[in-house]
C-alpha positions in Angstrom: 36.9 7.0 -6.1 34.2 7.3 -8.4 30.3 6.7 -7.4 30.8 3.7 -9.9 33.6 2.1 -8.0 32.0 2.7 -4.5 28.6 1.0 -5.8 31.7 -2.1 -7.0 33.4 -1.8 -3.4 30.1 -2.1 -1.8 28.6 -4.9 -3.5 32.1 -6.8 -3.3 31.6 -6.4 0.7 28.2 -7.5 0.5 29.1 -10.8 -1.4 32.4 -11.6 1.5 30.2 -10.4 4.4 27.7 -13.2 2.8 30.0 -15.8 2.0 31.9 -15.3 5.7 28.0 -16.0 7.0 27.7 -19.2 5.3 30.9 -20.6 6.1 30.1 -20.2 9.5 26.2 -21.6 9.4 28.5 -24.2 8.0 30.6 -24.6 10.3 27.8 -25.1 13.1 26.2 -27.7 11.1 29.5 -30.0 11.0 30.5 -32.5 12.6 34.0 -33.2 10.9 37.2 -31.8 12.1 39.3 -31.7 9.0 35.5 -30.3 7.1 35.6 -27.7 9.9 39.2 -27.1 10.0 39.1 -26.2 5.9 35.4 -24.2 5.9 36.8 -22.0 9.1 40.1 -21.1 7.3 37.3 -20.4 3.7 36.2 -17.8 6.6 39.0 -15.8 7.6 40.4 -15.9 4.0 36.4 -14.2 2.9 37.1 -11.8 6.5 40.7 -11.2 4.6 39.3 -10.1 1.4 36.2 -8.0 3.3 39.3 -5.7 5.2 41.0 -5.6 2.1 37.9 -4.1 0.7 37.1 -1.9 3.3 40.5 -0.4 3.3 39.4 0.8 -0.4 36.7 2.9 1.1 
């Protein structure tokens, strides 16, 4: 892997370990069960795409 497509696999973590973090801030803040039900499965899909990533590595 080139030092080009690290610096991509990194930043592509960064953005899933970020988006992961506001689905569950999100999650904390609801109050809904279907609203929580939907943003907690938005989390393990972002966790899903943050292995899949960090396989790359």
């Amino acid at each position: 892997m080139s030092p080009k497509e690290l610096q991509y696999v990194e930043d592509a973590l960064g953005h899933e370990q970020f988006l992961k973090t506001q689905c569950q801030e999100a999650v904390n803040q609801l109050s809904d069960p279907a609203l929580k039900n939907c943003v907690r499965q938005m989390m393990a899909k972002h966790q899903e795409i943050f292995s899949r990533f960090y396989n790359l590595v």
